[in-house]
C-alpha positions as CSV (number, residue, x, y, z in Angstrom):
1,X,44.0,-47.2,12.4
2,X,44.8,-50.7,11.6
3,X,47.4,-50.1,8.8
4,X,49.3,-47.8,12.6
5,X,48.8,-51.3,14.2
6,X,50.6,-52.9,11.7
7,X,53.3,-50.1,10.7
8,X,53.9,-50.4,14.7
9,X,54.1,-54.2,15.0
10,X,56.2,-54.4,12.2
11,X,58.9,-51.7,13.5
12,X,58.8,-53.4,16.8
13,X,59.5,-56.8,15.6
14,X,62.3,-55.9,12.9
15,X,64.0,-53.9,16.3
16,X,64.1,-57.1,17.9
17,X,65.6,-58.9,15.2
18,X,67.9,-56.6,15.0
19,X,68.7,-56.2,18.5
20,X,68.7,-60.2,18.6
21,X,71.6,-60.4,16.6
22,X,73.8,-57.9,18.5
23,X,72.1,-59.5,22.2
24,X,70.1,-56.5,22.8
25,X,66.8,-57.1,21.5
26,X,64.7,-56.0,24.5
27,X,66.8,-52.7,24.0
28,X,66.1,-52.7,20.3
29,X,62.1,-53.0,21.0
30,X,62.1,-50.4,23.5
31,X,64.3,-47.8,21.3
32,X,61.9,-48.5,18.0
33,X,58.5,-48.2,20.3
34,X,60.0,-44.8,21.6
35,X,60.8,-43.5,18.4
36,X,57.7,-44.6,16.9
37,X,55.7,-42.7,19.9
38,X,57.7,-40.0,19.6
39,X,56.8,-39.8,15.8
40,X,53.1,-39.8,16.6
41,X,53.1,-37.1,19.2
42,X,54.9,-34.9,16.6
43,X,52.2,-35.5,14.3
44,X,49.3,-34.6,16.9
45,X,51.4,-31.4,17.7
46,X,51.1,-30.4,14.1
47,X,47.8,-31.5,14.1
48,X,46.8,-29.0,17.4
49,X,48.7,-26.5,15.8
50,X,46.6,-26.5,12.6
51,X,43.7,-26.7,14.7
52,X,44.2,-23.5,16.4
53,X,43.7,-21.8,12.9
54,X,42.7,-24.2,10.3
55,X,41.3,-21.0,8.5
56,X,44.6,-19.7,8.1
57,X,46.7,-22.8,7.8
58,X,47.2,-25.6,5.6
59,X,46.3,-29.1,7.2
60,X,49.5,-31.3,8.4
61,X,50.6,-34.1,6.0
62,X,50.9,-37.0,8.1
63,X,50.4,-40.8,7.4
64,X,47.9,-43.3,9.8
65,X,45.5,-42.1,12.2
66,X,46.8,-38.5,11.8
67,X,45.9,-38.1,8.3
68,X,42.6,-40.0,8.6
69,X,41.5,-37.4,11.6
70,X,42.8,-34.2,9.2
71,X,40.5,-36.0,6.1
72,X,37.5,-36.4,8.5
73,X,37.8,-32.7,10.2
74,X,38.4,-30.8,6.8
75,X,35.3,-32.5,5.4
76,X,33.6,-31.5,8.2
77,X,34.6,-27.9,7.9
78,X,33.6,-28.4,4.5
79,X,30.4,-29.3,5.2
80,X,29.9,-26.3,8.0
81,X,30.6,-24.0,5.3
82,X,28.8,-24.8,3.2
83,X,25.9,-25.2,5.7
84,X,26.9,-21.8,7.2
85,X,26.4,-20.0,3.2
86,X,23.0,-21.7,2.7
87,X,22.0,-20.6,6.1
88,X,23.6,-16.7,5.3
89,X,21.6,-17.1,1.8
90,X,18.3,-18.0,3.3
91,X,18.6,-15.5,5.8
92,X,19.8,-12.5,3.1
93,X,15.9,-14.0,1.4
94,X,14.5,-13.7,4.1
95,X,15.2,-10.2,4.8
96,X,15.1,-9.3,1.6
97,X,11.4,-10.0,0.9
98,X,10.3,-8.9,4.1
99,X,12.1,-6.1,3.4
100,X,10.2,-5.4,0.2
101,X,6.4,-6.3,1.7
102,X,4.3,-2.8,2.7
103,X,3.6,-4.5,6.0
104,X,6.0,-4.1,9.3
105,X,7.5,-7.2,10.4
106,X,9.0,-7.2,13.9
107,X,11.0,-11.1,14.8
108,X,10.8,-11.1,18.6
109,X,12.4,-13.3,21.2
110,X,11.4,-15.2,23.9
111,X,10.8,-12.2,26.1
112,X,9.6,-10.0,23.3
113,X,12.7,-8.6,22.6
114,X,13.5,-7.2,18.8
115,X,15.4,-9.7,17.0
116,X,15.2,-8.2,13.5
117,X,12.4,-5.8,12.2
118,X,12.6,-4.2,8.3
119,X,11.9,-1.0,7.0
120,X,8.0,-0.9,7.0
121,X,8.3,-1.3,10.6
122,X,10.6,1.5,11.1
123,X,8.1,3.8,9.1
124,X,4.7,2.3,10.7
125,X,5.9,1.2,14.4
126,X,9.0,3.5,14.9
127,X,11.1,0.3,15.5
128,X,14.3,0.5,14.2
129,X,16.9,-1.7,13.5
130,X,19.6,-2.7,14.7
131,X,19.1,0.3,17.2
132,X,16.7,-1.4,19.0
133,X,18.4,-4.4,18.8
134,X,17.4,-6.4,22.1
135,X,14.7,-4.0,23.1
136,X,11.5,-5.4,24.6
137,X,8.4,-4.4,22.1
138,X,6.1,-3.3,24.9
139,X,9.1,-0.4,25.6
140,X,8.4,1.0,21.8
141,X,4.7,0.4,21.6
142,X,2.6,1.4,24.3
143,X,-0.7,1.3,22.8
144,X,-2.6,-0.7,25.5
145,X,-4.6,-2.4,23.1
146,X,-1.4,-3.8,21.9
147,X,-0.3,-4.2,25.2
148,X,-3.2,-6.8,25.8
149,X,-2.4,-9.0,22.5
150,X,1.2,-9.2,23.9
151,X,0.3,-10.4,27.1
152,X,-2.7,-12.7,26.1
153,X,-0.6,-15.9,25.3
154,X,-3.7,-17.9,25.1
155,X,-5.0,-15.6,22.2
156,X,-1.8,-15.8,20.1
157,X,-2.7,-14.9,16.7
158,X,-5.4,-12.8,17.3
159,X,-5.5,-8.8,16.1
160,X,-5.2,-5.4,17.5
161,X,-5.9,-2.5,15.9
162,X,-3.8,0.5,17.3
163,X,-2.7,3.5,16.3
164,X,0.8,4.1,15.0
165,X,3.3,5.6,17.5
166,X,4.5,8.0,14.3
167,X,1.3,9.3,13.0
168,X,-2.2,9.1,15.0
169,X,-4.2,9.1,12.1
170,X,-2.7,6.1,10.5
171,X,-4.4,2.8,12.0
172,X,-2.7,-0.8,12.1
173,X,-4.0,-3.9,12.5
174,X,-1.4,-6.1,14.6
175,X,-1.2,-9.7,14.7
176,X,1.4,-11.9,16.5
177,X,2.2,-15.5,15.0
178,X,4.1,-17.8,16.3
179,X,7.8,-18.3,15.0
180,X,10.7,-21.2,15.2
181,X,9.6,-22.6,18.8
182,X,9.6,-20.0,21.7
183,X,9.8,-16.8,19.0
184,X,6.8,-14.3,17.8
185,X,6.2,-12.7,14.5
186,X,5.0,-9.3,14.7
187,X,3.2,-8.1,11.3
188,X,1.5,-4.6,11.3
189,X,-0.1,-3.8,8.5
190,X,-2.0,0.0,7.7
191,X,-5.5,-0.7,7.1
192,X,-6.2,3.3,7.5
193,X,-8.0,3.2,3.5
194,X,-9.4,-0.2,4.8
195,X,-11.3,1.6,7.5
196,X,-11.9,4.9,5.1
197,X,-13.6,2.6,2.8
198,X,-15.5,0.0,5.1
199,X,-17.2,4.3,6.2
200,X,-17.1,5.3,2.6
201,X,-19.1,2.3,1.9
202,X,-21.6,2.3,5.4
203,X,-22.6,5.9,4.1
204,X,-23.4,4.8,0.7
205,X,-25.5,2.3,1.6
206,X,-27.2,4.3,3.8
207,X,-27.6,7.7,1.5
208,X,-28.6,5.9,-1.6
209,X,-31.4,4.1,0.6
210,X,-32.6,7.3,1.5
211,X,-32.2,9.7,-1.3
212,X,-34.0,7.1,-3.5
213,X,-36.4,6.9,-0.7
214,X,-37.7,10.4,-0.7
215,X,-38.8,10.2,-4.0
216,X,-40.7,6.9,-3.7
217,X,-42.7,8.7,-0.7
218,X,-43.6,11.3,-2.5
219,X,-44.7,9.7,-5.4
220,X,-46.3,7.0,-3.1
221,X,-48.5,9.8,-0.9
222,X,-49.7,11.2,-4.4
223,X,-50.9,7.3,-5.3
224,X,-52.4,6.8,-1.9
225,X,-54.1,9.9,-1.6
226,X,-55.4,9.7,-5.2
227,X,-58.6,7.2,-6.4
228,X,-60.7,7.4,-9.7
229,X,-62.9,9.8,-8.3
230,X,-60.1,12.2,-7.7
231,X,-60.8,15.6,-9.8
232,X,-58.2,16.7,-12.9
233,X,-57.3,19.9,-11.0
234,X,-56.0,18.0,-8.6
235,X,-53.8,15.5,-11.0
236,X,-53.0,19.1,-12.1
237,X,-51.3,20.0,-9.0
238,X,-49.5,16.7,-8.3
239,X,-48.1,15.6,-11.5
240,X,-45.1,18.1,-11.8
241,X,-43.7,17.0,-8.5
242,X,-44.5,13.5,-9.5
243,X,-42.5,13.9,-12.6
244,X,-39.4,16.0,-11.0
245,X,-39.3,13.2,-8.4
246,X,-39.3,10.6,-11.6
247,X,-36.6,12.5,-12.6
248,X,-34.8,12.9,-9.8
249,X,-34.2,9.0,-9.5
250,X,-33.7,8.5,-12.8
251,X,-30.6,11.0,-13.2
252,X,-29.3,9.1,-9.7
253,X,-29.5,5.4,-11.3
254,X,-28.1,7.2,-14.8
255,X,-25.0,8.5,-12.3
256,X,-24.4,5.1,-10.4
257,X,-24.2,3.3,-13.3
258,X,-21.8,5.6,-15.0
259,X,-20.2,5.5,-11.4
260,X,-19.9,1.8,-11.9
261,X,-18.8,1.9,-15.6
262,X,-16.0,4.1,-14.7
263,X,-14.8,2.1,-11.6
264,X,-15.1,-1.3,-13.3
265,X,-13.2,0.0,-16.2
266,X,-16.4,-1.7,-18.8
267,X,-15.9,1.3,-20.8
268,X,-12.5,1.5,-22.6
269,X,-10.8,5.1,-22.9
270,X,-11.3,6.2,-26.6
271,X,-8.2,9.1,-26.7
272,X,-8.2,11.6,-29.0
273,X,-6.6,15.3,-30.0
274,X,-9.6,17.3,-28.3
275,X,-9.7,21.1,-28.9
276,X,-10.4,22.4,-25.8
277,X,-11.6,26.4,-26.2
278,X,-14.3,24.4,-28.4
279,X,-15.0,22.1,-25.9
280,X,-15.2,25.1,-23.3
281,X,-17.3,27.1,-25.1
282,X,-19.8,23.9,-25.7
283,X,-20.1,23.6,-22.3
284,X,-20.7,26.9,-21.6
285,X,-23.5,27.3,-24.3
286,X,-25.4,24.4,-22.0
287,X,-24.9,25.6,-18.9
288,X,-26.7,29.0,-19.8
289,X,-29.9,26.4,-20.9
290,X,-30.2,25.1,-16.9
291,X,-32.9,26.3,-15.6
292,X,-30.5,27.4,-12.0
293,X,-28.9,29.7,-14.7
294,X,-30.1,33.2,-13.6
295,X,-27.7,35.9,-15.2
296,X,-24.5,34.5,-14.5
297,X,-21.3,35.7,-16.1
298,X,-19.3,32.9,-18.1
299,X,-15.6,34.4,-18.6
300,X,-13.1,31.9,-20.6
301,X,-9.3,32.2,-19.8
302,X,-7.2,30.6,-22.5
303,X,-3.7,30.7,-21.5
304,X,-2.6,28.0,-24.6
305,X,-3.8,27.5,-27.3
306,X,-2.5,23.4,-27.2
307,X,-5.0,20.7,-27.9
308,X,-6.0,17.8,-24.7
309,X,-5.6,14.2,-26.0
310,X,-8.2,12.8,-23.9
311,X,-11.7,10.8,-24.0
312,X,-13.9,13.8,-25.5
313,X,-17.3,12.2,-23.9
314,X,-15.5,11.3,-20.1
315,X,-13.8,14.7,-19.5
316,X,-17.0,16.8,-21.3
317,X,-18.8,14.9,-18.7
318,X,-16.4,15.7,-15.8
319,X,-15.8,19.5,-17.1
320,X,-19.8,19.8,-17.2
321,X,-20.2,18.8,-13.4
322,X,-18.3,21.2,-12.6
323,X,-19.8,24.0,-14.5
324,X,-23.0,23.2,-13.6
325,X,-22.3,22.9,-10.0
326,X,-20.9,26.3,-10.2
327,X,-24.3,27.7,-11.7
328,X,-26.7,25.8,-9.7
329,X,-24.4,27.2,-6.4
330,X,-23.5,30.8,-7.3
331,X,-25.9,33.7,-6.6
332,X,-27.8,35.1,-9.8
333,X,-25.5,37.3,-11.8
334,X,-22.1,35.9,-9.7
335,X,-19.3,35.3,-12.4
336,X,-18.1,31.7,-13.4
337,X,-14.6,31.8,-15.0
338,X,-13.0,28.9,-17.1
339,X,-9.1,28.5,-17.2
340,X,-7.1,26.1,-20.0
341,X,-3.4,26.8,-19.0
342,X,0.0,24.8,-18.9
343,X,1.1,24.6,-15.1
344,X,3.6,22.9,-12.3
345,X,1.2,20.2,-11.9
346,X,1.1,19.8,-16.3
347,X,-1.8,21.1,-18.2
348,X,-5.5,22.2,-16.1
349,X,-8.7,23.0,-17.1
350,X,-10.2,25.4,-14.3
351,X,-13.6,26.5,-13.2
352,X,-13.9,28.9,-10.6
353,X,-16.5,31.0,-9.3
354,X,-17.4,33.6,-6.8
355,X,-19.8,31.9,-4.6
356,X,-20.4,31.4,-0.8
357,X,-16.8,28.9,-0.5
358,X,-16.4,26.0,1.1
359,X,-15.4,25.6,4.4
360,X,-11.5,23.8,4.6
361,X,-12.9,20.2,6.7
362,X,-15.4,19.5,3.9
363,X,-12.8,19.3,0.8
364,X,-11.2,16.5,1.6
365,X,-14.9,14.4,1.4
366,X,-16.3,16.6,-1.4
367,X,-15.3,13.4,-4.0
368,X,-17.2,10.6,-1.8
369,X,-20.8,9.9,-3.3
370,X,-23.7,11.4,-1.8
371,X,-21.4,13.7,0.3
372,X,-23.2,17.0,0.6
373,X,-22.0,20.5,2.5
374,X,-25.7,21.6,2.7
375,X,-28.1,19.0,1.9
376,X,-30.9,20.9,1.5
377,X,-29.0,23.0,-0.8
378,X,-28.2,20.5,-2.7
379,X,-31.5,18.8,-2.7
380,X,-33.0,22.0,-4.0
381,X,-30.7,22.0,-6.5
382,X,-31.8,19.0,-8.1
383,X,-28.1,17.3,-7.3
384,X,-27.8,13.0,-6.9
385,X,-24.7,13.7,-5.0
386,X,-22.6,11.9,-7.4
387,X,-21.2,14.4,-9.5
388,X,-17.7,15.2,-8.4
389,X,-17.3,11.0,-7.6
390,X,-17.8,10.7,-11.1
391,X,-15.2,13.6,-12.0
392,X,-12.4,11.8,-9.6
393,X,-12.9,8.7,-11.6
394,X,-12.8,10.4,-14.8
395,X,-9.7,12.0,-14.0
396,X,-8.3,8.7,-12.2
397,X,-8.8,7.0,-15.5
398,X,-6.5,10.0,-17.6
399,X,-4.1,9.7,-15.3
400,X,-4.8,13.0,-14.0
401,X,-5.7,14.7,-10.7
402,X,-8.5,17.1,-9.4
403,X,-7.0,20.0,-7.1
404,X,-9.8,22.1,-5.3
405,X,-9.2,25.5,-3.4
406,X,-12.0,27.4,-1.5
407,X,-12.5,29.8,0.9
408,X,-15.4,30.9,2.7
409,X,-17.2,33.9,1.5
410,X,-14.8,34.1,-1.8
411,X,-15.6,31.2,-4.1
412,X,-14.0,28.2,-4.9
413,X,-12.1,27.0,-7.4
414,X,-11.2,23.3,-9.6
415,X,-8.6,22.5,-11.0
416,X,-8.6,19.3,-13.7
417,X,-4.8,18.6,-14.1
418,X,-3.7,16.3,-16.6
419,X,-0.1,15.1,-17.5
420,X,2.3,16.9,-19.6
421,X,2.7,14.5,-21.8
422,X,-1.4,14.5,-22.5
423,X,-0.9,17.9,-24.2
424,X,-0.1,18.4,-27.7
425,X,0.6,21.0,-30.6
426,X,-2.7,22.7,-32.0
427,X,-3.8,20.5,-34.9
428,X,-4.6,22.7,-37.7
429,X,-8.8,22.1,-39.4
């Protein structure tokens, strides 16, 4: 700005020499300070130009004020851009790791209006985007629980726990959060296992206080009821109940700790090539030693003759529930077939019998500890309730999966399916 000053004066002051000589300098002066102005307004015409487009056109190369405006504006566009691709780069973060999280996030405007949501909201709230770009929330989610948390601006923060407009038996927890100023963060997270558990858990407490409390009645009454003066005939009487009831809680703290083993992971998988139509037969030869075995008919079914590279002990254990489950709730003389056979689902081991069946809303809770489809059945039986818990586990821990199919009045029917890959070539003894 100060070098224009000069450039100017100095123009205007050789003029007027000049013009001094030839008698015009006033003439001179006013010519040079024309030319000069006329100079400058060329150069802020190329400078407007440019600035209609500077994307697309170069800056003007002009000298002064002119150049020291195109310096200070390409800098700042410099700067913009730059600013502009961090902001693009935090925003592609952003939605990039909210985009990978299992919870649906939902950015909301002032008036609850979607702003951005990712893919976990689309599958858990239905909320899609950018379809539902600019749509208020409470339009998508009617839920009046949720309603309530939306509306409640002195609770912000707080939960809801609705169900999702997609599935009715998947349950959300939703929060809102506060986000940049006037904005709300919507997270909705599935907590259906959450709430399966918290029940799964409620009932265990409350069937292991009562199966292990049956027995300490009963063996309570017989010491109550009893002094020294009480008679042998009558310690006769009582002491196989006592004893069975012994029993009976000492195979139920036997199963929770190997419950507990198994879930905890204490005991380490020892894998090894395991010949199962041995194993089979084994178990067979025990369960015709149980004294619920009246007559049944054992039938084995070996489709391959491959070997299961397993932990012999955990999967005899898990094979044997079964079995015995099957003779302890078949009819006398009903038949009990085991399968070893390569499948869809990889390579099974099958037990099925031919007894009463299951009915189809029990199956899905068979696996949960203590859960019993006739507990006096069961109690007769001599079962802790524990036994197909313990099978899942097992099976969880080889990587495998239990399939069971029954139908009332037919049977039922187990299937122990391992991977493929868990499966190899007979090893010759």
């Amino acid at each position: 700005m100060q070098w224009d000053n000069w450039r100017l004066l100095t123009l205007v002051s050789l003029a007027g020499f000049v013009g001094l000589l030839f008698g015009q300098m006033m003439a001179f002066m006013f010519v040079a300070s024309l030319a000069y102005a006329l100079w400058l307004q060329h150069n802020w015409y190329k400078l407007w130009y440019w600035l209609q487009k500077p994307k697309k056109r170069r800056s003007p190369s002009a000298e002064g004020v002119i150049d020291d405006v195109c310096r200070q504006i390409e800098q700042m566009r410099q700067q913009n851009s730059n600013r502009k691709k961090k902001m693009t780069d935090y925003l592609k973060r952003f939605q990039s790791a909210t985009a990978a999280l299992p919870d649906g996030i939902v950015v909301l405007g002032e008036y609850g209006e979607v702003d951005w949501a990712n893919q976990a909201a689309r599958e858990l709230l239905g909320v899609r985007w950018p379809r539902d770009n600019h749509v208020r929330i409470n339009n998508l989610i009617r839920e009046p629980a949720f309603q309530q948390l939306l509306e409640n601006h002195i609770h912000l923060g707080g939960t809801a726990t609705v169900k999702s407009p997609l599935n009715e038996d998947i349950q959300l927890e939703v929060k809102l959060v506060n986000y940049m100023g006037s904005g709300r963060l919507l997270i909705a997270r599935d907590i259906t296992q959450t709430i399966k558990l918290q029940r799964m858990r409620r009932d265990f407490v409350a069937n292991v206080s009562h199966e292990l409390k049956t027995p300490l009645t009963v063996l309570r009454g017989y010491l109550e009821a009893f002094t020294e003066d009480t008679d042998s005939e009558q310690w006769k009487m009582a002491l196989p109940a006592m004893r069975q009831q012994s029993e009976r809680m000492h195979m139920m703290i036997k199963d929770l700790l190997v419950l507990s083993q198994l879930e905890t992971g204490e005991k380490s998988l020892r894998r090894v090539p395991t010949d199962v139509e041995k194993l089979l037969h084994s178990i067979i030869e025990d369960a015709k030693a149980l004294e619920h075995f009246h007559d049944h008919q054992f039938s084995l079914n070996l489709e391959t003759d491959k070997w299961l590279v397993c932990d012999l002990g955990e999967v005899r254990s898990a094979v044997s529930n079964l079995v015995f489950n099957a003779v302890k709730y078949t009819p006398a003389g009903c038949s009990v077939t085991l399968s070893w056979r390569e499948t869809d689902n990889g390579v099974c081991i099958e037990v099925a019998d031919e007894g009463e069946g299951i009915a189809a809303h029990h199956l899905e809770r068979l696996t949960e500890r203590f859960y019993r489809v006739d507990k006096g059945r069961s109690s007769d039986a001599g079962g802790t309730g524990l036994g197909l818990a313990i099978v899942k586990h097992v099976l969880q821990r080889h990587g495998a999966k239990l399939i069971i199919n029954s139908e009332l009045g037919k049977g039922s029917s187990f299937k122990c399916c391992f991977p493929e890959t868990s499966a190899v070539e007979k090893i010759p003894v």
